[in-house]
C-alpha positions as CSV (number, residue, x, y, z in Angstrom):
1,X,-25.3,-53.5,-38.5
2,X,-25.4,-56.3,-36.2
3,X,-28.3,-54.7,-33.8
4,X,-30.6,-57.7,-33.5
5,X,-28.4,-60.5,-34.2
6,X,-27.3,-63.6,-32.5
7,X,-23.9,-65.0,-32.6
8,X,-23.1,-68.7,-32.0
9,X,-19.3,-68.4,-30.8
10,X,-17.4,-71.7,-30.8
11,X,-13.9,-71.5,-29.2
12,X,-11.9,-74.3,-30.3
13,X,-8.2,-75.2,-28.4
14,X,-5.5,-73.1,-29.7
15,X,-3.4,-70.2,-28.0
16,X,-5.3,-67.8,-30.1
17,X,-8.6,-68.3,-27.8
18,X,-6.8,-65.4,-26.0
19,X,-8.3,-63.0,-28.1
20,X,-11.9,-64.4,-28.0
21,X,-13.1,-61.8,-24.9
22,X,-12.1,-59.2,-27.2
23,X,-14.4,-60.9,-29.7
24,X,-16.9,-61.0,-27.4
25,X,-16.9,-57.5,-26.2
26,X,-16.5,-56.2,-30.1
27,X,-19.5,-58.2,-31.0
28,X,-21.6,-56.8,-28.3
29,X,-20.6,-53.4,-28.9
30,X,-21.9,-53.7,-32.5
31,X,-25.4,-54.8,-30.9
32,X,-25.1,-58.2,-31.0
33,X,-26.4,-61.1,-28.7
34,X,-23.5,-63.8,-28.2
35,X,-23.8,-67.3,-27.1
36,X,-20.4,-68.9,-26.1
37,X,-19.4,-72.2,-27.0
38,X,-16.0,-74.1,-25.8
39,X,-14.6,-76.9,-27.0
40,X,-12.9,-79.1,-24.3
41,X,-9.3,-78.1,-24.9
42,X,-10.6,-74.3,-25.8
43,X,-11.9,-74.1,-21.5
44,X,-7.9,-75.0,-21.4
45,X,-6.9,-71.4,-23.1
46,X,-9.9,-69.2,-21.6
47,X,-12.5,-70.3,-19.5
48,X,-16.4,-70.2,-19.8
49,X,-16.6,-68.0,-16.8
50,X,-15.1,-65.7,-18.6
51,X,-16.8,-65.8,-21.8
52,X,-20.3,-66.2,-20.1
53,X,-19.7,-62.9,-18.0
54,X,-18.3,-60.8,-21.0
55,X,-21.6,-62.2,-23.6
56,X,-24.3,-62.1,-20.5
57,X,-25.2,-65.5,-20.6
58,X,-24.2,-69.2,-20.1
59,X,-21.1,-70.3,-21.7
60,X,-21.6,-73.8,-22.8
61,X,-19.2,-76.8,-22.6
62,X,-21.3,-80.0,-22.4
63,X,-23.6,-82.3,-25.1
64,X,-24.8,-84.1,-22.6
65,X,-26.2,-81.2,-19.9
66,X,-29.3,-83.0,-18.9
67,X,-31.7,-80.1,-18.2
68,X,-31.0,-78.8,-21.9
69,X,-31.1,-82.1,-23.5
70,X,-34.4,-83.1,-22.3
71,X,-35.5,-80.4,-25.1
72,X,-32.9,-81.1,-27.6
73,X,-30.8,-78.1,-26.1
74,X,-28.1,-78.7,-29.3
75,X,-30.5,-78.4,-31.9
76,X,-32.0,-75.3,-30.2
77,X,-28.3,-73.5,-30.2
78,X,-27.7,-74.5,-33.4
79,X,-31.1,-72.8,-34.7
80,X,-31.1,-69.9,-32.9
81,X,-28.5,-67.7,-33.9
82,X,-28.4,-65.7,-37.5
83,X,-24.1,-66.7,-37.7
84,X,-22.2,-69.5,-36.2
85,X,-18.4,-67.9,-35.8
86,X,-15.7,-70.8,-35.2
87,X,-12.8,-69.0,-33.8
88,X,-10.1,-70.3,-33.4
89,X,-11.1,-72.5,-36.0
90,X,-8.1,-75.5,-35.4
91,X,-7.5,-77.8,-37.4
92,X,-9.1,-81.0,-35.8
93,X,-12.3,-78.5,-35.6
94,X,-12.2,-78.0,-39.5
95,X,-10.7,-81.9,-39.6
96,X,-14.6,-82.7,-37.9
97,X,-16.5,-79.9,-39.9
98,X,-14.8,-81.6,-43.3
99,X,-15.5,-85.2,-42.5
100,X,-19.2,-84.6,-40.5
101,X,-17.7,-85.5,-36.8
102,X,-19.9,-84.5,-34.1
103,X,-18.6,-86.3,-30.9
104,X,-18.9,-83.1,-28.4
105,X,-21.2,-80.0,-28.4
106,X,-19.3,-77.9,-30.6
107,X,-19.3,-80.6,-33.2
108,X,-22.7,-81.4,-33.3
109,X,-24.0,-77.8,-33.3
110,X,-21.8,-77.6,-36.4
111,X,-22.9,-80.7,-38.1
112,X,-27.1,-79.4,-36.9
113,X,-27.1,-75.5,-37.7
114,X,-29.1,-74.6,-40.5
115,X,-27.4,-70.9,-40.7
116,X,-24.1,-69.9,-42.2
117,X,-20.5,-70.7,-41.2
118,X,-17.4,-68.4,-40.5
119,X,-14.9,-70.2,-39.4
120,X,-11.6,-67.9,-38.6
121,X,-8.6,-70.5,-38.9
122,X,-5.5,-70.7,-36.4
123,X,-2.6,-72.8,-35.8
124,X,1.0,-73.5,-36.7
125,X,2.2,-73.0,-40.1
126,X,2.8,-76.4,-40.7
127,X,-0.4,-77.4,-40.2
128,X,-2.1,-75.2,-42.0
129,X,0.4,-76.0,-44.8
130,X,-0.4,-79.6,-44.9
131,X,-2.0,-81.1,-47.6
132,X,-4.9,-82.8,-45.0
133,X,-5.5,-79.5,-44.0
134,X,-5.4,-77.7,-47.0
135,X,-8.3,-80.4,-48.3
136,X,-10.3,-79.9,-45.3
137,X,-10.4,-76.3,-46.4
138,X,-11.4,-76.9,-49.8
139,X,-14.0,-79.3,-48.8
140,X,-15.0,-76.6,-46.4
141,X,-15.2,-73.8,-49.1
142,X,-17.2,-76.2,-51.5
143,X,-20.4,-76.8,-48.7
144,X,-20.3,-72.9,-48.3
145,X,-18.2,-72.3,-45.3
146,X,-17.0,-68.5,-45.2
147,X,-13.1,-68.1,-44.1
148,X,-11.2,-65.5,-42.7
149,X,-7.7,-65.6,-42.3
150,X,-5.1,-67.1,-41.2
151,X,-2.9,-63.8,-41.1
152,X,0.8,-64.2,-41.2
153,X,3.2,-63.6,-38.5
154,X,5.0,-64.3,-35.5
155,X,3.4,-67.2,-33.5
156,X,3.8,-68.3,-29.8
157,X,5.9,-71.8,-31.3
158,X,8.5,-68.9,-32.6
159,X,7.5,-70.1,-36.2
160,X,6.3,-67.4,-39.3
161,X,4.2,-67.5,-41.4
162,X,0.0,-68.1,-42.1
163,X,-1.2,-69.3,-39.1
164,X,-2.1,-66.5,-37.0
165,X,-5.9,-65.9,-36.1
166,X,-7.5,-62.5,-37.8
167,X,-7.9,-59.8,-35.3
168,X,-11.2,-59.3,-33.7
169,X,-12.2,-56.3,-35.6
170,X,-11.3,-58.3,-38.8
171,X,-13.7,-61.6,-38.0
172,X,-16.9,-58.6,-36.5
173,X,-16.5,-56.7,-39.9
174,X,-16.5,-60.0,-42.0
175,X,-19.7,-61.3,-39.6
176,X,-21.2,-57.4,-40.4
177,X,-20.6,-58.2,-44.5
178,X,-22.2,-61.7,-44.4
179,X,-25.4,-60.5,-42.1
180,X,-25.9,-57.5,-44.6
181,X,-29.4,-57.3,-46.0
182,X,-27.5,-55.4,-49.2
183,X,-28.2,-57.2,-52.7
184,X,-25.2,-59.1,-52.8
185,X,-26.3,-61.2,-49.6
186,X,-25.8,-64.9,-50.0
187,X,-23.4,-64.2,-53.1
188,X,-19.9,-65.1,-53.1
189,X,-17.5,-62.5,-55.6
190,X,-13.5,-63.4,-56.1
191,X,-11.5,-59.8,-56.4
192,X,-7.7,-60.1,-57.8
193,X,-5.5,-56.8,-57.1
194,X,-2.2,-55.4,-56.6
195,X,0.9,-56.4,-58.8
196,X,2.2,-59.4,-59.2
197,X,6.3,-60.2,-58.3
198,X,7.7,-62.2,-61.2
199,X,11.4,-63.1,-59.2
200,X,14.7,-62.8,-61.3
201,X,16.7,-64.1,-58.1
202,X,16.0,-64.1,-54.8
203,X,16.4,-60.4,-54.6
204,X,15.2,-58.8,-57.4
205,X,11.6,-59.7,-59.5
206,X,9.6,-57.7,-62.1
207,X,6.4,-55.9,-61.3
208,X,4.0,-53.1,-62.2
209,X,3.6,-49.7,-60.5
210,X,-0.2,-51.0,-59.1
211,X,-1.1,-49.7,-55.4
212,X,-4.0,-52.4,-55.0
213,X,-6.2,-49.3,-54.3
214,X,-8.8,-50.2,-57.2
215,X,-9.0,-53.6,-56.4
216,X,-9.0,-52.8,-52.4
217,X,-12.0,-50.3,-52.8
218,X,-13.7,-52.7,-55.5
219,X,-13.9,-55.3,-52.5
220,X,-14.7,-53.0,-49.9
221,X,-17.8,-52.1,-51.8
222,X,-19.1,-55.5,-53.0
223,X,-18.7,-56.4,-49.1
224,X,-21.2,-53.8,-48.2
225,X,-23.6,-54.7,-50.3
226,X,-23.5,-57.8,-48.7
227,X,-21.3,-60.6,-50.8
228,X,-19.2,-62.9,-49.4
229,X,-15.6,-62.3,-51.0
230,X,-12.2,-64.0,-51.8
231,X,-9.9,-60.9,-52.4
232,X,-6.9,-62.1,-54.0
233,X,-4.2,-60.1,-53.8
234,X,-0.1,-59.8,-54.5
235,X,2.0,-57.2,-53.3
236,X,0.2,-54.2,-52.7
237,X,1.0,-50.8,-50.6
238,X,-2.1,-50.5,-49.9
239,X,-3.7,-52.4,-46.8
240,X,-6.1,-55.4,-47.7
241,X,-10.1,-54.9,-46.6
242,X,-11.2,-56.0,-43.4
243,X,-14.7,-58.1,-43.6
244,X,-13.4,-59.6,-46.4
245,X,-11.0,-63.7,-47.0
246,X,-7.7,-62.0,-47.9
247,X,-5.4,-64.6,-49.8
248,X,-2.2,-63.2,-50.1
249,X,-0.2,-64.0,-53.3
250,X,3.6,-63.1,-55.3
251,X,3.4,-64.5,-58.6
252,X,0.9,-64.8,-61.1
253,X,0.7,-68.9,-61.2
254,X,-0.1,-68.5,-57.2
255,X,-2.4,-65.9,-57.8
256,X,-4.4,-68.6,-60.7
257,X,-4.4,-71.5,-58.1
258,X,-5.8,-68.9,-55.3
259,X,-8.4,-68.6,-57.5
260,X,-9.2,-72.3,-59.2
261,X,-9.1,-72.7,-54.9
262,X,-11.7,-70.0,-54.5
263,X,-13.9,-71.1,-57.0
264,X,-17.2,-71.8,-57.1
265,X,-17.9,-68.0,-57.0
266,X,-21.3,-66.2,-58.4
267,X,-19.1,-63.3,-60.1
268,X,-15.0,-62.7,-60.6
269,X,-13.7,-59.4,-60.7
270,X,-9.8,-59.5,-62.0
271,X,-8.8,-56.4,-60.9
272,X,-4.9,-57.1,-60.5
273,X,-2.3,-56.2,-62.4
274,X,-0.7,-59.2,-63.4
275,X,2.9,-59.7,-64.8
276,X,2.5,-60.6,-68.7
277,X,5.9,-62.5,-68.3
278,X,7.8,-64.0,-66.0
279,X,11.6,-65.0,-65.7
280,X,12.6,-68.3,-67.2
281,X,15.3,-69.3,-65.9
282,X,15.3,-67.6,-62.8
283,X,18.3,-68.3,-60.5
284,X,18.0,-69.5,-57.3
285,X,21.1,-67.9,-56.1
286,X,21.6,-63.8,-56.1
287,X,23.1,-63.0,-59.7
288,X,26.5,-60.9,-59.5
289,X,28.3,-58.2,-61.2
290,X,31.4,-59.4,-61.9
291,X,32.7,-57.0,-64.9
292,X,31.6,-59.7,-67.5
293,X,29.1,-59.8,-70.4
294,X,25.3,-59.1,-69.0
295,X,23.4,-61.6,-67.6
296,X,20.7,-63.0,-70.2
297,X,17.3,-63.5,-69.1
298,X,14.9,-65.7,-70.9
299,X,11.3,-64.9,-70.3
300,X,8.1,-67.0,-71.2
301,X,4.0,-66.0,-71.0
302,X,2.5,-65.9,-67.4
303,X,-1.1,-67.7,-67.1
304,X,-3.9,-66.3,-68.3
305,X,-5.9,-65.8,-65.2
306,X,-9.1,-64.0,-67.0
307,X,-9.0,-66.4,-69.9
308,X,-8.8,-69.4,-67.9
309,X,-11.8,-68.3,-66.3
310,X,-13.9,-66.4,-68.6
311,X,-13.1,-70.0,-70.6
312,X,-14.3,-72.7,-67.6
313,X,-16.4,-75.3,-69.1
314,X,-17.8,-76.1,-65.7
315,X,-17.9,-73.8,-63.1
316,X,-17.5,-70.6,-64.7
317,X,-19.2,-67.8,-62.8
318,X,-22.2,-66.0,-63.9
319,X,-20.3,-62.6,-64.2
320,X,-16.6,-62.3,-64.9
321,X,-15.3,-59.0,-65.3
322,X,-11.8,-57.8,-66.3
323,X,-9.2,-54.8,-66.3
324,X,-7.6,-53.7,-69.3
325,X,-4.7,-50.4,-68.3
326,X,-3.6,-49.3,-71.4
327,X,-1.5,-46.3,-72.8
328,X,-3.5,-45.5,-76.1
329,X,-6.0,-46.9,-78.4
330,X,-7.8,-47.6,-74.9
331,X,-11.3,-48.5,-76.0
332,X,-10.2,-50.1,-79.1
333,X,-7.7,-52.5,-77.6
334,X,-10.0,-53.1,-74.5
335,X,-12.6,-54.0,-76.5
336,X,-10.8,-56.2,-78.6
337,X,-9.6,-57.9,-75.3
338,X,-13.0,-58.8,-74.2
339,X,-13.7,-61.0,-76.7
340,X,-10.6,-62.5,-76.9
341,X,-10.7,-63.2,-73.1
342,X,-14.1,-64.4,-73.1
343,X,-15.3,-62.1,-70.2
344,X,-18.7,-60.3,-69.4
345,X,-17.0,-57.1,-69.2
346,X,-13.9,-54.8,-69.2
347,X,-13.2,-52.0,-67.0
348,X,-10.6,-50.0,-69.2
349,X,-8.5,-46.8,-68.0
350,X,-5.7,-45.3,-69.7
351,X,-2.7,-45.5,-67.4
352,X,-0.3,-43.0,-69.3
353,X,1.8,-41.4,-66.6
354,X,0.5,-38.1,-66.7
355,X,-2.6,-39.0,-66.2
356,X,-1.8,-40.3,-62.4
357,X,-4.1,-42.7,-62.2
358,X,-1.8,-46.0,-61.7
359,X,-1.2,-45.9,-58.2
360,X,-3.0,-42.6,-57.8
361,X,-6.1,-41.8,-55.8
362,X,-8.5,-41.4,-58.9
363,X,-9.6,-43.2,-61.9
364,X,-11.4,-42.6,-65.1
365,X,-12.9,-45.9,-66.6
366,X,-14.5,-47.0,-69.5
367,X,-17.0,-50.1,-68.6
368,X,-17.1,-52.3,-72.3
369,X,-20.2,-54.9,-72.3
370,X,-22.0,-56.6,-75.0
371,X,-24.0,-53.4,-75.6
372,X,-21.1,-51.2,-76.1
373,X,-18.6,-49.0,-74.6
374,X,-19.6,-46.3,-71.1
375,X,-17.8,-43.5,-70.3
376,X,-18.0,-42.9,-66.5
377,X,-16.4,-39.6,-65.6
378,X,-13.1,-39.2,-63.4
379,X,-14.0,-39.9,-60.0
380,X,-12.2,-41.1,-56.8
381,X,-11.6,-44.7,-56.9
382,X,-13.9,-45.6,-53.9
383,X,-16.4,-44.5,-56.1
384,X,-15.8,-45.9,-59.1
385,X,-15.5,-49.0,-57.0
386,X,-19.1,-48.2,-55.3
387,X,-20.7,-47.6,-59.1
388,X,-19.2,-50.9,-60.0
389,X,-20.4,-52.7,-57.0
390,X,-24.0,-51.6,-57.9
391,X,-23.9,-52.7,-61.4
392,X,-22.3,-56.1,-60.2
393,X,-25.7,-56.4,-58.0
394,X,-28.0,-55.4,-61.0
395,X,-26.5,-57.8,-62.8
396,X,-26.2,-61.0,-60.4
């Protein structure tokens, strides 16, 4: 899928340049051409002999090279490739992208490309947490920059948590997605899956039996036909997509401000399962059993996710599709749903146990749209997600 294409590579300074030869080579593999870019402090992690010798050609350090500048050199590297990949993106590299600083090379071919952005993010927890970073990224998301990552983890400071670079074969299948000549190319698609955990104490929570695996496959698909998407996810047992920004979530009010943070989007598909209440007066201290009266929970209504954006007065994308899993009356109370939610469409299934379809491999949907209620027939859920994904991209 990549046969053809040139990739910009920009290494910034972090500890996770490490795994940017392993980039390299992965990109190669998949056909591509790669030019490599390093930042001063990223020649401190790996150097450009290295890089140069892995891609097949020079690894570049320098704005001010005077052979290449005589012809503009920047602007030249900036045009030429198809993606520009930033990885590790760090934070004074997204601190420049945010702002419009170009005061070295990799800067300035930032702040002169013409083509599309994936920037894979790495550094300590704590700065990624902080609120200058966290509006560099939104600024970032707004002017159409792609993210992958950060995963969570271990990192070399001994800290956990977001932080962590995605793997090579993460940021190549994300680069595959966004060069895809499928219909969905150049549109950007927000997926919610999994369950959400609604905590009682620190130990326990509510949830839903949901695998993910609807939601998974529903992303999976709309990637290959080419969109850029935000899968937002809570605790699911099945593994998030690769090619795909995975935001991982617990509750349902993290889940809505994932995707108010992921918004502008061309189309929202609210696949998750998401908690109908939550706890109160949840206590922050493990609840015991101490041969008294029963603990008395207090619960209240969880955010609407669908409503609130089936309902945006600015912003709202062009398609919003929801899930309704329901036990009886299926295509009466799903369609009822739609227009109370305000969505496009609903995607209804009847989740009674014996029909093993929540958190079961197959899935039999009804899709309700302004022109009525569809039957599709039981089917596997990659290809229910696949027959979605195709009438997403008829539709957008």
């Amino acid at each position: 899928m990549l046969a053809g294409k040139r990739i910009l590579l920009i290494v910034g300074g972090g500890i996770a340049a490490f795994k940017t030869p392993e980039l390299v080579r992965l990109f190669k593999a998949a056909g591509a051409a790669v030019t490599p870019v390093l930042t001063r402090a990223g020649a401190e992690f790996v150097t450009p002999l290295t890089l140069g010798t892995l891609a097949g050609e020079e690894a570049h350090t320098a704005l001010f090279d005077l052979t290449k500048e005589v012809e503009i050199g920047h602007i030249q590297l900036s045009r030429s490739a198809d993606l520009v990949v930033v990885a590790p993106a760090t934070a004074d590299l997204m601190s420049k992208m945010a702002t419009g600083a170009a005061d070295d090379l990799a800067s300035t071919l930032l702040l002169a490309t013409d083509k599309r952005v994936l920037i894979a993010p790495a550094m300590n927890v704590r700065m990624w947490e902080h609120p200058a970073t966290q509006r560099n990224l939104a600024t970032l998301q707004k002017d159409g920059v792609a993210i992958i990552g950060p995963n969570a983890g271990d990192m070399a400071c001994g800290e956990y948590g977001p932080g962590r670079m995605s793997e090579p074969a993460e940021i190549v299948a994300r680069a595959e997605a966004m060069l895809s000549d499928g219909p969905l190319k150049g549109k950007r698609i927000i997926v919610t899956s999994g369950p959400t955990h609604e905590p009682i104490d620190p130990v326990r929570y509510i949830a839903n039996r949901s695998s993910g695996a609807q939601g998974t496959a529903i992303a999976k698909a709309l990637a290959a036909l080419g969109a850029e998407v935000v899968f937002v996810t809570g605790p699911a047992t099945v593994p998030s997509p690769s090619g795909v920004q995975v935001v991982k979530v617990e509750t349902a009010a993290e889940m809505l401000g994932a995707v108010q943070t992921a918004l502008p989007a061309d189309a929202a598909v609210m696949a998750a399962a998401v908690a109908d209440w939550r706890v109160e007066n949840a206590s922050k201290a493990k609840m015991k059993k101490d041969g008294g009266t029963l603990p008395t929970l207090s619960f209240t209504e969880n955010p609407d996710i669908l409503a609130t954006v089936s309902q945006l007065a600015q912003g709202r994308p062009k398609l919003v599709v929801g899930f309704a899993a329901e036990t009886n009356d299926v295509v009466a109370y799903a369609t009822a749903k739609r227009g109370r939610k305000g969505c496009d469409w609903i995607v209804a299934n009847d989740v009674r146990p014996e029909t093993g379809i929540m958190g079961g491999s197959e899935n039999a949907v009804t899709l309700i749209t302004e022109a009525g209620a569809e039957d599709w027939p039981r089917m596997g859920k990659d290809a229910v997600a696949e027959r979605l994904a195709a009438r997403i991209a008829a539709a957008l």
